[in-house]
C-alpha positions in Angstrom: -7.9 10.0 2.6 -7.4 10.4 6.2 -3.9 10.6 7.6 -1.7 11.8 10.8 0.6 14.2 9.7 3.7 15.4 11.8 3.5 19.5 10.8 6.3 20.3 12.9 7.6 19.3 16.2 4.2 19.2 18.6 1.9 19.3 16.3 -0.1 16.7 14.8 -2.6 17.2 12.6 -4.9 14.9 10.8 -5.0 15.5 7.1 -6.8 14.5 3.7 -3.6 13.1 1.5 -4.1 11.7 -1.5 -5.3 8.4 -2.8 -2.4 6.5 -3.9 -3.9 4.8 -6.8 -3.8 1.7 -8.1 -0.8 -1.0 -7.5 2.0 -1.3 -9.9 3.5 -4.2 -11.4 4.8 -6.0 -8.0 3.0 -4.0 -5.8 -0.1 -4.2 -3.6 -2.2 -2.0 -2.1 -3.1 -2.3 1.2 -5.5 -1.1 4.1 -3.6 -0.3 6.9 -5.6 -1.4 10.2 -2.8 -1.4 13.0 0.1 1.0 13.6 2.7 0.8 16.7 3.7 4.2 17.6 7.3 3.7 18.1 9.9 5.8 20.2 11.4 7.4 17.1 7.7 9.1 16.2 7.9 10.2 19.6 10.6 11.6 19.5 10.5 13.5 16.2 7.1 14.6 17.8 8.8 16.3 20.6 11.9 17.4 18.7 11.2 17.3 15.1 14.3 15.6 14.4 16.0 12.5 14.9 20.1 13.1 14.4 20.9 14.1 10.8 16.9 13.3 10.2 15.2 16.6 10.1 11.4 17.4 9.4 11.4 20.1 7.3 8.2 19.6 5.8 4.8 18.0 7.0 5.3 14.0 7.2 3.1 11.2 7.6 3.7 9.3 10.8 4.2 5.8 11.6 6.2 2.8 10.5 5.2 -0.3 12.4 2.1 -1.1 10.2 -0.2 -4.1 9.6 -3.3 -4.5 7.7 -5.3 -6.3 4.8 -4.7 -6.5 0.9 -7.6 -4.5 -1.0 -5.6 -4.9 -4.4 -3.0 -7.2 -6.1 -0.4 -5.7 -8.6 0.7 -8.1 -12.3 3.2 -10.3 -11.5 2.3 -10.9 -7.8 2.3 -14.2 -6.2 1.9 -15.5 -3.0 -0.4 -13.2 -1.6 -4.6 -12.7 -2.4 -6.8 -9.9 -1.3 -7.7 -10.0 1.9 -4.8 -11.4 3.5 -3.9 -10.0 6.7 -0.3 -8.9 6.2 2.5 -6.8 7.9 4.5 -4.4 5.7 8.2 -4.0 5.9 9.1 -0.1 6.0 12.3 0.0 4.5 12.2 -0.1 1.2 16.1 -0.2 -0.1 17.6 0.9 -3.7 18.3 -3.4 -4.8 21.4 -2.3 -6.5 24.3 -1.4 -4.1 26.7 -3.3 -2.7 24.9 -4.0 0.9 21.4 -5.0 -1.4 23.4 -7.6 -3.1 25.0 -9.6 -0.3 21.8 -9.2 1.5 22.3 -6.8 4.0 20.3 -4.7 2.6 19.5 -2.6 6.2 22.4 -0.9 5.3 22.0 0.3 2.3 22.2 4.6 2.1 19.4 4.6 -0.5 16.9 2.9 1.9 13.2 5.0 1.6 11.9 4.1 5.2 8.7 4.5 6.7 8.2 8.0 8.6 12.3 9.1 8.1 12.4 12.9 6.4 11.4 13.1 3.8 9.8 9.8 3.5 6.2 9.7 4.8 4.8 7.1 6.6 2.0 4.0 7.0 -0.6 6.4 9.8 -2.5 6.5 6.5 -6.2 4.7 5.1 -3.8 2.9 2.5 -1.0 2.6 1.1 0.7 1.2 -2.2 3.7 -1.2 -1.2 6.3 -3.2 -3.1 5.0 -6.8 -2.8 8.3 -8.3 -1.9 8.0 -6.2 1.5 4.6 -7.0 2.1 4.8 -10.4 4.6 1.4 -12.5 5.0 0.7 -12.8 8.3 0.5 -16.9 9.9 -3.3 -17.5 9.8 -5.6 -16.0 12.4 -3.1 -12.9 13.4 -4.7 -9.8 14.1 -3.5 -7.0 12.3 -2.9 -5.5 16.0 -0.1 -8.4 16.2 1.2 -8.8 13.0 2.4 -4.9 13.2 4.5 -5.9 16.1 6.0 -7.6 13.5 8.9 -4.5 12.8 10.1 -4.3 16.7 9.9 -8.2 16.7 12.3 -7.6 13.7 15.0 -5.2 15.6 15.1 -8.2 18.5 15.4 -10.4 15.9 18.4 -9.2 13.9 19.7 -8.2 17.8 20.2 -12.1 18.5 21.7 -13.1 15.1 24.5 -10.3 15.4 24.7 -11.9 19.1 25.5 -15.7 17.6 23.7 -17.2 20.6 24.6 -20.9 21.6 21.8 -22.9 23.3 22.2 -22.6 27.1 23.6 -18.9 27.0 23.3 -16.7 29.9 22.1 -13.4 28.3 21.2 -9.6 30.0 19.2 -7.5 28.0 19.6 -3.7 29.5 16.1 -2.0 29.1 12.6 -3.3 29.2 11.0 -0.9 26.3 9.3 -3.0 23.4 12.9 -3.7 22.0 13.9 -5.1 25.4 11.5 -7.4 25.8 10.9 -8.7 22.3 15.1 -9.4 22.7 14.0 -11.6 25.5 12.0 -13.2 24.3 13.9 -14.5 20.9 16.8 -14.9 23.3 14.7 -17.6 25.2 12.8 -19.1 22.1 16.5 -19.5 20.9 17.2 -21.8 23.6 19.5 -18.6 25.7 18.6 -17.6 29.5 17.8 -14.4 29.4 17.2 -11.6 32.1 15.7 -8.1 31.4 17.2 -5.4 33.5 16.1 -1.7 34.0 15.3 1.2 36.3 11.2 1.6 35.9 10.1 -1.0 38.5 6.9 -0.5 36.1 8.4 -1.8 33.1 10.4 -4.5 35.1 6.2 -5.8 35.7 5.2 -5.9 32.5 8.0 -8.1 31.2 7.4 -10.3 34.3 3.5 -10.7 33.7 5.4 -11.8 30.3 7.3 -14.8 31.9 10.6 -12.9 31.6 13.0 -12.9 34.4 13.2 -9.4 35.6 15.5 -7.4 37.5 16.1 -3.6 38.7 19.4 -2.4 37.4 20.6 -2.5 41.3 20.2 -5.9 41.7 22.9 -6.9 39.1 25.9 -8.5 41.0 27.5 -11.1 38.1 28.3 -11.5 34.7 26.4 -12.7 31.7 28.2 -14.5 28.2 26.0 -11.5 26.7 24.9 -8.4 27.0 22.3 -6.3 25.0 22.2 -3.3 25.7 18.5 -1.4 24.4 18.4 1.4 26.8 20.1 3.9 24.6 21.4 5.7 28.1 24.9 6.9 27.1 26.1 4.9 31.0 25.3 1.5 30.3 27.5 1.0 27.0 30.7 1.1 29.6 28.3 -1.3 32.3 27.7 -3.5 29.5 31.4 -3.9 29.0 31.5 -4.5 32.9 28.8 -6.7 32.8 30.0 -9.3 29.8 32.1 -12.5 30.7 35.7 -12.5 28.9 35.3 -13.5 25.4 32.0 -12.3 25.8 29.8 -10.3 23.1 28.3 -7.1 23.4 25.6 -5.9 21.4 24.5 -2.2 21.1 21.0 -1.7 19.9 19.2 1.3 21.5 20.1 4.7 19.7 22.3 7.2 22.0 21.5 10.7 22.3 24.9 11.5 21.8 27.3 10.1 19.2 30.5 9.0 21.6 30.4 7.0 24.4 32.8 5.6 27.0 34.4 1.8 26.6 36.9 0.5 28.5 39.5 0.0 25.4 42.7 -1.7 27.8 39.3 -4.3 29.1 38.4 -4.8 25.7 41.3 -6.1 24.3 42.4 -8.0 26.9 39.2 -10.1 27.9 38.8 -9.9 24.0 35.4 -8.3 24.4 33.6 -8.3 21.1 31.1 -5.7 20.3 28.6 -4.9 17.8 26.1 -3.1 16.4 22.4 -3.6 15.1 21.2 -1.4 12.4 17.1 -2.3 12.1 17.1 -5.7 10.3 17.3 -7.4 7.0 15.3 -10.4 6.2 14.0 -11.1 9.7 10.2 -10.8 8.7 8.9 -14.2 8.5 11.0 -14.6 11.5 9.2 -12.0 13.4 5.8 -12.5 12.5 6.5 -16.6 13.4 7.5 -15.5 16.8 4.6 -13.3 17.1 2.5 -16.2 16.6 4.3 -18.5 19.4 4.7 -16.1 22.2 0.7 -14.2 20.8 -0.5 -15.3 24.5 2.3 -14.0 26.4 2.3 -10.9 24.4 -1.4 -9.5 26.2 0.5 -7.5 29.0 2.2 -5.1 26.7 -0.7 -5.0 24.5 -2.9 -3.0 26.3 -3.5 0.5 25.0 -5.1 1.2 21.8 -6.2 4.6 20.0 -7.9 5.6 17.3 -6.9 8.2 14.5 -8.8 11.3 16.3 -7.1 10.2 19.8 -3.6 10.1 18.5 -2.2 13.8 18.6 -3.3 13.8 22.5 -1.5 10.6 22.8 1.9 11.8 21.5 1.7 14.9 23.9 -0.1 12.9 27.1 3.5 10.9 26.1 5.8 13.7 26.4 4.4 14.7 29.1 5.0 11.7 31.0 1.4 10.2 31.2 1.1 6.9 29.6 2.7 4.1 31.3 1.9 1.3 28.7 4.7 -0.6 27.3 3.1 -0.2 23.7 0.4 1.7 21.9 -1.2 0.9 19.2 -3.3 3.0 16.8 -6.2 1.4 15.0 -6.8 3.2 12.0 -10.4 1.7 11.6 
């Protein structure tokens, strides 16, 4: 079956792979229909590598998947054929100490979507561990419900942040991540404002209902601050930017591994910060979301490509020529 394979940095090519059978005990198989292409398969597009995460050999693409049950597993319940669901990509080992308490994101045995060596969902189907597999709320696309993974990161974002109702919150960066924070930050009951330098970006989020800003507008504090930029600069801002007692949480990924923080500041406005590592159990979260804010959501769902389009999307990417907030690749 048909799939988009990651040869080696800029070069996609789409490849036959092999069926991948019948479901297990547990398992489903499922049709994938919708994939978000996500900064991190850009990015091991352009590079071939993300950190430690090296492609050494020719990976399937593609981790924020939706699409429909074609075959139920024994001992599955819950879920039928033909239910429109979204898959969860990490897959961890269930046995460790993180798996047990439930924070199973940070397990070091997780098999994620599209990570080397793993391959990923930019497949016809694939065969998927039923307890990762989330049905979708009824009459969700399978172009929404895939959202359902970045909805995920904002959601897990918010819960390390411990909003209170009332909450004046500053996301840095208005990339999916970004908004989507927003957004949960405001159907939490916070006041949130988006910040970042593409006056483009700063739109879309607007056209959204968020309250937008460009970074050089900023002229007070907020009781917190999310920073999903990933630029190596706004970790120290976002200890500017944070009241006293304030929390700071780091989400975007940095393209280096040290950063400047204002340690004296820290301790004595008692800054706290912390860190979001993808999510654990945040799915039927995400996908309820999805379903509340599905009308607001149209702006950044604008740009949609099939299978054959996609390697000319990653490279018209690189090369700076798509402007949409999110892409989405339709697989049939």
């Amino acid at each position: 079956m048909k799939a988009v394979v990651l040869e080696k940095a800029r070069k996609i090519t789409i490849d036959e792979r092999p069926d991948p059978g019948r479901p297990g005990p547990f398992e489903v198989r499922v049709k994938i229909g919708s994939v978000g292409v996500c900064g991190s398969d850009v990015h091991y597009y352009a590079h071939g590598r993300i950190g430690d995460f090296i492609v050494e050999a020719p990976m399937i693409l593609g981790h924020e998947a939706a699409g429909v049950i074609e075959e139920i597993g024994d001992g599955v319940t819950g879920l039928s054929i033909g239910d429109v669901v979204a898959l969860e990509p990490g897959i961890p080992c269930g046995t460790c100490h993180y798996c047990k308490i439930g924070r199973y994101n940070l397990c070091e045995d997780v098999q994620f979507f599209a990570t080397p060596p793993v391959d990923g969902a930019l497949i016809e189907s694939v065969v998927h561990p039923a307890s990762f597999t989330y049905k979708a709320p009824k009459g969700m696309t399978e172009d929404l419900a895939c959202l359902a993974e970045p909805m995920s990161v904002a959601v897990s974002a918010i819960r390390r942040a411990k909003l209170t109702m009332g909450e004046e919150v500053l996301v840095v960066g208005a990339g999916p991540i970004g908004v989507f924070t927003a957004l949960v930050a405001e159907m939490s009951g916070a006041n949130p404002t988006v910040v970042d330098v593409s006056r483009e970006r700063l739109d879309i989020a607007r056209q959204m209902g968020i309250l937008s800003v460009h970074h050089s507008e900023i002229d007070r504090q907020f009781d917190v601050v999310i920073e999903c930029s990933g630029a190596d600069n706004m970790v120290l801002r976002a200890c500017e930017l944070v009241r006293a007692g304030g929390t700071v949480v780091l989400v975007g990924l940095h393209r280096t591994d040290r950063v400047e923080i204002p340690v004296f500041k820290t301790i004595t406005r008692e800054l706290n910060i912390v860190g979001v590592h993808r999510y654990a159990n945040t799915y039927p979260a995400a996908l309820s979301l999805l379903k509340r804010a599905e009308d607001r959501l149209q702006p950044m769902m604008s740009s949609f490509v099939t299978i054959d389009q996609v390697a000319d999307h990653f490279e018209n990417v690189v090369e700076g020529h798509v402007s949409s907030l999110k892409t989405i690749v339709r697989m049939r």
